[in-house]
C-alpha positions in Angstrom: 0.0 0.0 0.0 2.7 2.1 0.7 4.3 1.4 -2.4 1.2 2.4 -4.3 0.9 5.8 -2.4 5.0 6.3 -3.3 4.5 5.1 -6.6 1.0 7.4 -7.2 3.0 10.4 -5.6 5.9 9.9 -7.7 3.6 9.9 -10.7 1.6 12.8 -9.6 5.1 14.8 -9.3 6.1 13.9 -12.8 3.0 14.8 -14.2 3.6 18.2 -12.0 7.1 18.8 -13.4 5.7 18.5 -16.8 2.8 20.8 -16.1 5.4 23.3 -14.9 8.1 22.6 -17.7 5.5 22.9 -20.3 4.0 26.6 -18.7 7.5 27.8 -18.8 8.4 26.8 -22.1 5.7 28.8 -23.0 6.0 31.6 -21.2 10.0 31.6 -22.3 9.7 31.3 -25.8 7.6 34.8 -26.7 10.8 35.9 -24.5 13.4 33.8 -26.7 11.8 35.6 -29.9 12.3 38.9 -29.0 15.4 39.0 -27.9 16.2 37.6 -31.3 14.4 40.2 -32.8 16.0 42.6 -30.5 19.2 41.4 -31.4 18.4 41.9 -35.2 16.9 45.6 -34.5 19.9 46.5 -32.5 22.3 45.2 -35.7 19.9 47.0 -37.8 20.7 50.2 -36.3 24.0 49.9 -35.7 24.5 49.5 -39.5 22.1 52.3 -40.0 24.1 54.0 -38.1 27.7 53.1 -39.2 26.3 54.1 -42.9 24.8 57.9 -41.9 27.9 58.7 -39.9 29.9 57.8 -42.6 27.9 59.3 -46.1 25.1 61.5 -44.6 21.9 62.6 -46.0 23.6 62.4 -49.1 22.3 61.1 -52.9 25.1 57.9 -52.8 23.5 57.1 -49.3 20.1 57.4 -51.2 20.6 55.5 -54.2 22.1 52.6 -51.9 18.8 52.6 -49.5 16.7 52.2 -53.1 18.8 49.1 -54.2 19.0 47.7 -50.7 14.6 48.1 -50.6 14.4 46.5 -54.4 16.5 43.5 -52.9 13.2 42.8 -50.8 10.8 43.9 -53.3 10.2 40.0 -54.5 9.6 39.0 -51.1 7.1 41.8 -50.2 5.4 41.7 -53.3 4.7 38.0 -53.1 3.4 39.1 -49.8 5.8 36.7 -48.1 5.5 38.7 -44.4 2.0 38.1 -44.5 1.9 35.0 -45.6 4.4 33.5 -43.2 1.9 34.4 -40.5 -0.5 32.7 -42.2 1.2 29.7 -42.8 2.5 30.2 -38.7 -1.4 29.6 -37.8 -2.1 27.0 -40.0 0.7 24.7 -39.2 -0.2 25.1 -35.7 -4.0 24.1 -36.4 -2.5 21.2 -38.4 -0.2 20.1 -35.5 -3.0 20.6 -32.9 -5.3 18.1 -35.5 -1.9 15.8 -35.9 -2.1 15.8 -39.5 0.8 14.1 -41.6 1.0 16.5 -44.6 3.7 18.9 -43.1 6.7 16.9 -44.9 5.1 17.3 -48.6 3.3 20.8 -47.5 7.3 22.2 -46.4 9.4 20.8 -49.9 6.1 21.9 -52.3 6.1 25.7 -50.5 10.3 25.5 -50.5 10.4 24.7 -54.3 7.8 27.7 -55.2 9.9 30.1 -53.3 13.6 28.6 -54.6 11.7 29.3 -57.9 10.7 32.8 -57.3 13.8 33.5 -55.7 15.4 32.6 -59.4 12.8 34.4 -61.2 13.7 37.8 -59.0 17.1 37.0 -59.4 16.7 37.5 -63.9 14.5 39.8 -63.3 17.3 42.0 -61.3 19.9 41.3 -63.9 18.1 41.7 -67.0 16.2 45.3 -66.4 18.1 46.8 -63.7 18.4 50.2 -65.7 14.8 50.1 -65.8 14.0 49.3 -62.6 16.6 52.3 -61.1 14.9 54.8 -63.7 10.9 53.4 -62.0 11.7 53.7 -58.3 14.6 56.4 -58.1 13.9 58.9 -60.7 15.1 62.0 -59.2 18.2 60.9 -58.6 21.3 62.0 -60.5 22.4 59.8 -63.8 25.6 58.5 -62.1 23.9 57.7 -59.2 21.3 55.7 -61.3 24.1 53.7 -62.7 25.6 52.9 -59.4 22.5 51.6 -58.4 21.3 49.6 -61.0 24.4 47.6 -60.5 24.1 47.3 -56.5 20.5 46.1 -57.8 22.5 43.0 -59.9 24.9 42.4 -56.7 21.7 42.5 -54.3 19.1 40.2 -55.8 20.1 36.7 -54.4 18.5 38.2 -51.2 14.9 37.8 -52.7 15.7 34.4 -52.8 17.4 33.8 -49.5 15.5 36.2 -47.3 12.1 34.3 -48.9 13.4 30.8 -47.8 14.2 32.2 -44.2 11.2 33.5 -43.9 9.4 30.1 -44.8 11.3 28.1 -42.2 10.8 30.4 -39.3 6.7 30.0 -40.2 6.8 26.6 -40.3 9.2 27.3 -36.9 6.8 29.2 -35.3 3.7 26.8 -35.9 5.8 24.1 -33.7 6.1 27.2 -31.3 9.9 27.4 -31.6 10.8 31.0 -32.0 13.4 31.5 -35.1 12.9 35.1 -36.4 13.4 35.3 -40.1 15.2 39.2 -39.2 18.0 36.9 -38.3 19.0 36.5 -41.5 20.4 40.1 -41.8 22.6 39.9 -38.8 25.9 37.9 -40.0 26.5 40.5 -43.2 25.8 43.1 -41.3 28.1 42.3 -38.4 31.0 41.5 -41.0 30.0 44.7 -42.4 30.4 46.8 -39.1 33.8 45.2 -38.2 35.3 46.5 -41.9 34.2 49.9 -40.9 35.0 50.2 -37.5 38.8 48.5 -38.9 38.9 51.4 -41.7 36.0 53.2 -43.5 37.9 53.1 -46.8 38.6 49.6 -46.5 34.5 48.6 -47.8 32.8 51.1 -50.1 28.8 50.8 -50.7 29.2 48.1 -53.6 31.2 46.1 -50.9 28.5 46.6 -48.5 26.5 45.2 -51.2 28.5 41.7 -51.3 29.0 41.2 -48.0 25.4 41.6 -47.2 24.5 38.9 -49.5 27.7 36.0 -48.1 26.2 37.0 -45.0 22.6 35.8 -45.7 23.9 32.9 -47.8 25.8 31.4 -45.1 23.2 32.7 -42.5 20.5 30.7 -44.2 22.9 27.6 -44.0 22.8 27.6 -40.3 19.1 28.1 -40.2 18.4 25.0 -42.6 20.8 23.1 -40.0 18.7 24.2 -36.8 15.2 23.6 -38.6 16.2 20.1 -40.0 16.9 19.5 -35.8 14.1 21.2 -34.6 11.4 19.8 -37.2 12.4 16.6 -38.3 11.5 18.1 -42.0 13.8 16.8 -44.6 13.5 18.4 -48.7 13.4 16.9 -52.0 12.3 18.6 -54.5 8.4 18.0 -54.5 6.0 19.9 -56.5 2.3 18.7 -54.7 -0.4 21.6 -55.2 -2.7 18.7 -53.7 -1.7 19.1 -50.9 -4.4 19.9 -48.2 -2.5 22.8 -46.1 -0.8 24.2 -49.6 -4.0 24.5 -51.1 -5.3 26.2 -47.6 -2.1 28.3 -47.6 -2.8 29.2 -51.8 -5.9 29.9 -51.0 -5.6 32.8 -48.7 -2.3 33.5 -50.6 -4.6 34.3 -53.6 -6.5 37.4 -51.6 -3.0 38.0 -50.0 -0.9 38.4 -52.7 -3.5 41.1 -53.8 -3.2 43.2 -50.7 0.8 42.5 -50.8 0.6 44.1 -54.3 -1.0 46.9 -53.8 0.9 47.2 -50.3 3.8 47.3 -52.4 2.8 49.5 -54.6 2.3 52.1 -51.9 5.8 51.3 -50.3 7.3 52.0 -53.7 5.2 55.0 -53.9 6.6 56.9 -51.2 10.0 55.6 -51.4 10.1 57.2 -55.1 8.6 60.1 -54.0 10.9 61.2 -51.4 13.9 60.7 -54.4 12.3 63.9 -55.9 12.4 66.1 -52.9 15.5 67.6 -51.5 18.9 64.8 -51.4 19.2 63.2 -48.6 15.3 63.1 -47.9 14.9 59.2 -49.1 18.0 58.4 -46.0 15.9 60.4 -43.8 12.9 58.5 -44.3 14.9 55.5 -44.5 16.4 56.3 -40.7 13.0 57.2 -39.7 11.9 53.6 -40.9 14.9 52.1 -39.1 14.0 53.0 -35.9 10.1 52.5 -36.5 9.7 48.8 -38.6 11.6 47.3 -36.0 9.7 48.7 -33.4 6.6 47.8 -34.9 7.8 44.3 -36.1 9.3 43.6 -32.5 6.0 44.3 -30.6 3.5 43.0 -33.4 5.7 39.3 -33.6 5.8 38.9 -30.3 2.5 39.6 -29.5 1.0 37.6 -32.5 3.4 34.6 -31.3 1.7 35.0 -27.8 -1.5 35.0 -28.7 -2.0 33.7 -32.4 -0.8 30.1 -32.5 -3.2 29.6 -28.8 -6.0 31.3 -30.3 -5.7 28.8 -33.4 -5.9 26.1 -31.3 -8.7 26.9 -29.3 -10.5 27.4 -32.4 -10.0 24.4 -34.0 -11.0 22.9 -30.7 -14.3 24.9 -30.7 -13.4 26.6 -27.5 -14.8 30.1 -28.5 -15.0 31.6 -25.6 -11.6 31.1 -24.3 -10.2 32.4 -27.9 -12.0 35.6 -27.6 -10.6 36.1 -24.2 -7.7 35.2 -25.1 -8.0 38.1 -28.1 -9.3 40.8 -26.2 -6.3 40.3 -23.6 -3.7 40.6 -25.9 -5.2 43.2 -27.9 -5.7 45.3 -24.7 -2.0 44.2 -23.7 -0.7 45.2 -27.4 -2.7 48.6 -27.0 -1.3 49.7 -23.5 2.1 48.6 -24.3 2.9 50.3 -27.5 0.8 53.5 -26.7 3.0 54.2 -24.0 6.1 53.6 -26.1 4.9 56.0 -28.6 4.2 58.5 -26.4 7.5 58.4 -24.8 9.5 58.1 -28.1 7.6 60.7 -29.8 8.6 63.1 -26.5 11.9 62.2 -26.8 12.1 62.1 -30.1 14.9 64.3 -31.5 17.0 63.1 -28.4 16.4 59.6 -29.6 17.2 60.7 -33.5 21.0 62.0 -31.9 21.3 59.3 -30.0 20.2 56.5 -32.3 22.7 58.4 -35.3 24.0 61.5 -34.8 27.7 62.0 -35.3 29.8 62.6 -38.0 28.0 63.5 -41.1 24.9 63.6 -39.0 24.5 67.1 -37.5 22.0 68.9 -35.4 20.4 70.1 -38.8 19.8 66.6 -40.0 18.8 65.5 -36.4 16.0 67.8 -36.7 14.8 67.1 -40.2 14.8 63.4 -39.1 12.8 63.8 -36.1 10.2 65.7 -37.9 9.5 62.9 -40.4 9.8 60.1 -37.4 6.9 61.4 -35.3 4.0 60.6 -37.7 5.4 56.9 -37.7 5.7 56.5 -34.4 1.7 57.3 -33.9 1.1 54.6 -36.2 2.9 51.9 -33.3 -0.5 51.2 -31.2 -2.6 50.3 -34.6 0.3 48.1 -36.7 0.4 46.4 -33.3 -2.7 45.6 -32.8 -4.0 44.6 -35.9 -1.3 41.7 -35.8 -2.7 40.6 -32.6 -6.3 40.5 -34.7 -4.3 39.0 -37.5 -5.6 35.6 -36.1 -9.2 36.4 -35.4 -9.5 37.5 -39.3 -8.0 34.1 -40.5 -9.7 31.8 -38.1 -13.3 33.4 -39.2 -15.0 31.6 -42.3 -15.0 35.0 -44.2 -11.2 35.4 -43.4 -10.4 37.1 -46.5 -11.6 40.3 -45.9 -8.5 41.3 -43.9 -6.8 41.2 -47.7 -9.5 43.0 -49.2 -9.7 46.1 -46.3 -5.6 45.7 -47.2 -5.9 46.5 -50.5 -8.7 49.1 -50.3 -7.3 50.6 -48.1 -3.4 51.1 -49.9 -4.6 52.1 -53.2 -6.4 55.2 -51.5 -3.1 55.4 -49.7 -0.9 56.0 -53.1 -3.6 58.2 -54.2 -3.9 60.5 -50.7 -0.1 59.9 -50.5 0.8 61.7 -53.8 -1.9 64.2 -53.2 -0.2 65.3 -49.9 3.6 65.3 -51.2 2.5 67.8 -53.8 0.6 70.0 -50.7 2.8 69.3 -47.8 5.9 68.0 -49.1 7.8 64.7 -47.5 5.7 65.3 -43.8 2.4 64.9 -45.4 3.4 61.5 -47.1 4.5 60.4 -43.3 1.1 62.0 -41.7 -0.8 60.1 -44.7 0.9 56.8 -43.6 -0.3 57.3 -39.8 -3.9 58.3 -40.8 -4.6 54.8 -43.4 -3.2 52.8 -40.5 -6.0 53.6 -38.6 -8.2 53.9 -41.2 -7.5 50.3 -42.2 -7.8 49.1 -38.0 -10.9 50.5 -37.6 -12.4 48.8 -40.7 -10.6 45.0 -39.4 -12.3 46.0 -36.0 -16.0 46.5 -37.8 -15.1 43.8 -39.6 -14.3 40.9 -36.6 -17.2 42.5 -34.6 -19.8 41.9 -37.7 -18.6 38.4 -38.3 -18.7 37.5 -34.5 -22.1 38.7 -34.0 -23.0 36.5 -37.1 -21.3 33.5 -35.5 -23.3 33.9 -31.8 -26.4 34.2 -34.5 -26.2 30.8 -35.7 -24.7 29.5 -32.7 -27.9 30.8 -30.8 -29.8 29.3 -33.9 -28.3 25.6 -33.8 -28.7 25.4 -30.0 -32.2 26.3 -30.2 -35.0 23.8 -29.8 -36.9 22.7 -32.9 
């Protein structure tokens, strides 16, 4: 009897020590992926940084920021931020129902993107000039040709930075934090050791090469860690049959829409701010640098808290828990960044000289930078918060009308956007920004309330009596 009690005790106390292991896990790993990311935004502005002290708000510095932003343009115009969140909640809704389709799901998705990544790749080579002469027009002729050749040099990152992405979804849906920003780091770090060794020993098309060794060999280490952490092994597979690619296509359809037009806008004000006064595209680009972080720091971590749970509890039909679990992290998500906006945008041209004044930054540039960062930073609370309602749209049945508000919403943007450059100059396209992200939250918001009180509807109706 005695034994029994020992043994039942022992047993309870295992179970116990799982219990707690597991509620630590997950209350470490939402801790685990921000310091990644904070380790990425803190690189980030270091070699923001490094690069303003040393060129300024200067055209060379401008034309660079254009080819570094057309490196990505494959991977936001596929819409590949977006849909790695996507594909985050549905492998956790496939794990919670224990499918077996991950293994063909992860090779089909990695073969599309190794082809895209190609496709940008020709793309780059083939019309550079063209490209430079769209999405930098006011900058000078020699300039243009710098660029369309950092353009050649940069495009294996389409490719690389789409493929990081991809794994750090499929991470995420096992709840193993890997952020994709990672990927950046290694170049970037090679990058600010050359500088702080000699600034004449790297010049910007060195930058250039070093920044895509670093995401090559970056991406190396990654595939070793997710081959560990997953169990997923690739061959080359091409299955479209596959239940969670068609799922994943399927939203991808309405998504790459809204990353289209998303892009479009991006462009948009990027090419504008090459016809104002030089050096206004690098302070844009600084103001950016200290705010995507920001906002993609806050936004990941909140949407790794709470997405991948509310998923679950979704598929399990436990409704009411999900919604709690919603309106606590979008309350959290509100309070949180509010006050960081608030304080930053106080602060603000302290934290421009801090963050990158020095050299050929002066108080003059500090100035003209902190002007265009305080519009941003307004924007924190609602890019925030509409990732923490990113899962509430795609767990609804009518979950594409996030893509469609998306889309709406960004071509009035490049329409409003253009119309205040040529009334305001640079400052209106930055207050124009602020006002469509609310805008665009307020419609999700009407949105996610509609479709709830049409699900209690026919929950009310199917629990009623005949």
């Amino acid at each position: 009897m005695k034994v029994k009690v020992a043994e039942t005790g022992a047993w309870k106390s295992d179970q116990g020590w799982a219990r707690l292991s597991r509620v630590s896990g997950g209350q470490l790993r939402p801790l685990l992926l921000l310091l990644q990311m904070v380790l990425s935004a803190s690189i980030g502005w270091l070699f923001s940084r490094a690069l303003a002290r040393q060129y300024g708000l200067c055209q060379d510095l401008d034309g660079f920021l254009v080819a570094h932003n057309f490196a990505y343009l494959g991977w936001n115009l596929f819409g590949f931020a977006v849909i790695s969140g996507v594909l985050t909640l549905l492998v956790a809704q496939a794990l919670a129902s224990h499918t077996t389709e991950l293994q063909t799901a992860y090779a089909t998705l990695t073969t599309l993107i190794m082809g895209i990544g190609v496709g940008c790749v020709v793309i780059s080579w083939l019309w550079s000039e063209q490209l430079t002469l769209l999405f930098a027009p006011g900058l000078a002729p020699e300039i243009q040709e710098q660029v369309a050749n950092w353009i050649r040099i940069l495009s294996p990152l389409a490719g690389t930075v789409a493929i990081s992405s991809l794994w750090s979804a499929i991470l995420a849906g096992h709840t193993i934090p890997f952020s994709a920003e990672l990927n950046a780091v290694l170049g970037r770090i090679l990058i600010l050791v050359l500088l702080l060794a000699g600034p004449d020993l790297i010049n910007l098309q060195g930058v250039c090469v070093v920044l895509v060794l670093g995401s090559l060999l970056s991406l190396i280490g990654q595939w070793q860690f997710f081959r560990i952490a997953t169990g997923l092994s690739y061959r080359p597979t091409l299955d479209l049959r596959n239940a969670l690619v068609r799922r994943l296509l399927k939203h991808s359809a309405y998504f790459l829409v809204a990353a289209i037009a998303i892009q479009t806008c991006d462009s948009q004000l990027r090419r504008l701010t090459t016809l104002a006064d030089p050096g206004t595209s690098t302070a844009v680009g600084l103001c950016f640098s200290v705010y995507t972080p920001l906002s993609v720091i806050l936004g990941r971590l909140f949407a790794f808290a709470y997405g991948p749970t509310y998923m679950a509890l979704k598929s399990q039909s436990k409704l009411l828990e999900a919604r709690g679990l919603l309106i606590r992290g979008s309350l959290y998500a509100l309070l949180t960044c509010g006050g960081i906006a608030l304080i930053a945008i106080v602060a603000r041209e302290s934290l421009v000289a801090v963050l990158f004044g020095g050299g050929q930054i002066d108080q003059g540039a500090v100035v003209r930078t902190a002007a265009l960062l305080a519009p941003l930073l307004l924007a924190l609370p609602s890019v925030t918060l509409q990732s923490v309602l990113f899962a509430a749209g795609l767990g609804s049945r009518h979950a594409n009308f996030m893509p469609v508000i998306w889309t709406v919403v960004s071509c009035v943007q490049v329409v409003a956007m253009t119309y205040a450059f040529s009334r305001f100059g640079t400052l209106g396209i930055m207050w124009t920004y602020t006002l469509a992200s609310y805008c665009q939250l307020a419609a999700i918001l009407l949105a996610i309330g509609y479709l709830a009180h049409l699900e209690n509807r026919e929950t009310q109706a199917t629990a009623a009596p005949p």
